[in-house]
N, C-alpha and C positions, 0 to 999 in steps of 0.2 A: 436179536430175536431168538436166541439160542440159548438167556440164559447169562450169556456172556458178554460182557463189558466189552463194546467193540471200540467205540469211538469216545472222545474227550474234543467239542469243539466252544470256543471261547469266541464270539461272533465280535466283540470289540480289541481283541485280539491273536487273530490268526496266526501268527505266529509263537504263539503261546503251546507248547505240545509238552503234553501231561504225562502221556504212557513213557515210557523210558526207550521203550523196542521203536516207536514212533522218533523218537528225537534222534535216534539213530540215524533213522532213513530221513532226515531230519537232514543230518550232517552229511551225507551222501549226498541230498540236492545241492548241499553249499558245496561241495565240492568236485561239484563235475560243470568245470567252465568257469569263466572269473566270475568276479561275485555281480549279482545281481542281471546277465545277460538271460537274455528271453531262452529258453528250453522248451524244444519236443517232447512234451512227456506224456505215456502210457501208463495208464495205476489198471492193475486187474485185480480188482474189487473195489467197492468204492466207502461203502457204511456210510458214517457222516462227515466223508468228503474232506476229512484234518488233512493230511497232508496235499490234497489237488488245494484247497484253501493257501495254506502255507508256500507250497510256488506258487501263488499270483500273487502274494504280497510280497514275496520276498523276490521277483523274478518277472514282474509286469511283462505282459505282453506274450508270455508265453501260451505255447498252443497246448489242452491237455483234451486225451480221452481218456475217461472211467467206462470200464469192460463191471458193469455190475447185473446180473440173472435176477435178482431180486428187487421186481418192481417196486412190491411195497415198502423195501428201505429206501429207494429212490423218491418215492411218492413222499414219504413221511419227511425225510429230508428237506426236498423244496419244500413243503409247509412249513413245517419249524424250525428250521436251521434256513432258509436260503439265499443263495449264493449270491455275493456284489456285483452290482451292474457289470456289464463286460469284462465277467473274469476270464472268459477262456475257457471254460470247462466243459466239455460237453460228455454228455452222461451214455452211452448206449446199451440198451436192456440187452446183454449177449454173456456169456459162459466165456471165461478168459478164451479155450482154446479157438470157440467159434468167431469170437471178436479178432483175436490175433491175424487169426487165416486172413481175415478179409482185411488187414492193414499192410499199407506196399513196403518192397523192402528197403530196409534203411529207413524208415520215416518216423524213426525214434534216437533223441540224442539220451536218453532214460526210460527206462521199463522197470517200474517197481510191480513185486507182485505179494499183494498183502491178502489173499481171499483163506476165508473161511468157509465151512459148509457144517454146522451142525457145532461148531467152536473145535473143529480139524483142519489141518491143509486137505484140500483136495489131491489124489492119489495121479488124477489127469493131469496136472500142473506142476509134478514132482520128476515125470520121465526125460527117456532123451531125446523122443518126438517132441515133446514139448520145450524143452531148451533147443532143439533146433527150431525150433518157428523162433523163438525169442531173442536167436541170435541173429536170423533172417531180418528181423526187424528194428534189432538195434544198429544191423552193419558193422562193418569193419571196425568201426570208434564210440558207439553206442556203450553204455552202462546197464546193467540189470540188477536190481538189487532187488533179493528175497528173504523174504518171511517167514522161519522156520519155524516150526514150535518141536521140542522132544525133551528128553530129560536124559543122563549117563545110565546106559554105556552109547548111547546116541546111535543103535543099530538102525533107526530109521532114515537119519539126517547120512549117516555112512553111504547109504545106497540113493541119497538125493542129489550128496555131494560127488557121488561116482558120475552120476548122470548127466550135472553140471557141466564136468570136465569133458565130458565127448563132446559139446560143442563150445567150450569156451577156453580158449589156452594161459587164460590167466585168474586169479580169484584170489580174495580172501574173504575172513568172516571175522564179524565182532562180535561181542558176548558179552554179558552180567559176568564180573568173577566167580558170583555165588554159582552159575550156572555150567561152569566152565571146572569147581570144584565139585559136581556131583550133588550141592545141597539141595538142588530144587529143581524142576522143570522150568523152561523159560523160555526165550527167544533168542535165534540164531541169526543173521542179517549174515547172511552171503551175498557180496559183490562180485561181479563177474563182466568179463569182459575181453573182446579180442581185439580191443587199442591198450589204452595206458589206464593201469590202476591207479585210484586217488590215495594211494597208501600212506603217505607221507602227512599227507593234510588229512587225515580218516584219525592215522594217531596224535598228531597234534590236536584236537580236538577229544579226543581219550582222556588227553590226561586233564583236560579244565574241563569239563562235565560235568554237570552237576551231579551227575548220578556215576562215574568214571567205569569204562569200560576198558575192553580188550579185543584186540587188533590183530589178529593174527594173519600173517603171509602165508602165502602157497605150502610153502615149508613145513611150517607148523601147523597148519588145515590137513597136510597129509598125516603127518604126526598124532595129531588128535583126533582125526576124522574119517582113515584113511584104511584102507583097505572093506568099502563095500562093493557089491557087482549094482551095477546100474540099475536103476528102475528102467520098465519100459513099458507101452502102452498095455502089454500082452500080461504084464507083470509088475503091478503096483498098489499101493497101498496107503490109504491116507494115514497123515500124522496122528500121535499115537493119542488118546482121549485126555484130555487135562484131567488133573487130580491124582 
């Protein structure tokens, strides 16, 4: 409703996912847990619901909440897009951070966060209040995979990725090459986590892609990412306007 091409859903096939930045977070479901076991999963946003779609066909029986503020894409959704009998999904009309609060801790094996506001990241959803609620709710072995959007010299993802790190002692990000050389603005997927990162099966899946990204480790996220001061609730600022 912004303008911006939010979603790509294929109702005879769900797991079909079109966006590039989506098949991504795509490959992070497949790789947190053996294949196909049921998953806790939190989406904060929700649009038309591709990837909550994509775990219940690919991950049956899994439990999912959508944290989406915007009734009428929820509205619009169940009309024209809606969801398979007993997929699991349940939609709750709440702002990631107020939806978060009220979820107990630990009670996510995955937290992806894909929301947009105006075709921006929200600046609430980039702090280090806000990666501690999200660490609060993945626990100790929980995954979080986010949804960046910026372009080089990346001084806004700098100061996301700072923020990241006060609550989570491990993380990488994957990337468009094109995006990772400066040519274009694009999408960032930072994984994060204070159990075991999917690193190994994140890059095996890099390189047979159909669209082939890049994988970088802690290492190399400091290298190319590294030295911003954290965002925080007092001091934030949504991603930077596409175009």
């Amino acid at each position: 409703m912004s303008g911006m091409d939010q979603s790509y859903v294929d109702l005879t096939d769900p797991t079909r996912l079109v966006f590039e930045y989506v098949r991504r977070l795509g490959d992070v479901v497949d790789a947190v847990g053996p294949a196909g076991e049921p998953l806790r999963v939190v989406h904060v946003g929700g649009a038309g619901l591709t990837l909550p779609r994509y775990v219940a066909a690919t991950r049956p029986r899994s439990a999912q909440v959508v944290l989406e503020p915007d009734a009428r894409v929820t509205e619009l959704v169940r009309r024209e897009l809606p969801l398979p009998r007993q997929s699991g999904i349940k939609v709750r009309a709440a702002d990631g951070r107020t939806g978060l609060a009220a979820l107990r801790d630990g009670s996510a094996d995955l937290v992806v966060v894909d929301a947009f506001a105006d075709a921006r990241v929200p600046g609430s959803l980039v702090t280090a209040e806000a990666y501690a609620e999200l660490a609060r709710v993945a626990g100790g072995a929980g995954v979080v995979a986010l949804n960046l959007t910026d372009r080089a010299p990346f001084a806004w993802t700098r100061r996301a990725v700072a923020a990241v790190r006060t609550s989570f002692p491990h993380l990488l990000l994957t990337a468009e090459p094109a995006t990772l050389r400066a040519r274009r603005a694009g999408n960032l997927v930072v994984v994060a986590t204070a159990g075991t990162l999917p690193l190994d099966a994140l890059r095996r899946r890099a390189t047979t892609a159909g669209s082939p990204y890049r994988v970088l480790d802690a290492a190399a996220v400091s290298d190319s990412f590294g030295g911003g001061a954290p965002f925080t609730d007092a001091d934030t600022e949504p991603s930077p306007a596409p175009g």
